[in-house]
C-alpha angles and dihedrals in degrees: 000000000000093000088055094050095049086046088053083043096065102027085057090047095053097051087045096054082051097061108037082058084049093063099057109108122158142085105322113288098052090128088059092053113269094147126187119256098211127081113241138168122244122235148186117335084015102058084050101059083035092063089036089055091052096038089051097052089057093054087044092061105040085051086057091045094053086046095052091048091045102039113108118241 
């Protein structure tokens, strides 16, 4: 089982790694902080990788945690 977990692991951190860069909009240098100072809604698209981003760091974590309970030590 543990082979399967590192490869869902890996296969969830890539993806997440995907939409979080798809996320970056902006002038230019988003990925390095420079944040907006108005409030908007997100909409759309957005709201969608938004909610999968979520979604997927929530599935990151339970998978660590399975991994951590089923590793052999």
């Amino acid at each position: 089982m543990e082979p399967f977990l590192n490869a869902a692991m890996i296969i969830i951190s890539i993806a997440l790694i995907a939409v979080i860069l798809l996320q970056i909009r902006g002038e230019g240098s988003g990925a390095f902080g420079a944040a907006q100072s108005t409030f908007r809604v997100r909409r759309g698209v957005e709201l969608l990788f938004f909610r999968f981003t979520i979604v997927l760091i929530v599935v990151f974590v339970v998978v660590a945690i399975l991994s951590a309970r089923f590793s052999d030590l």
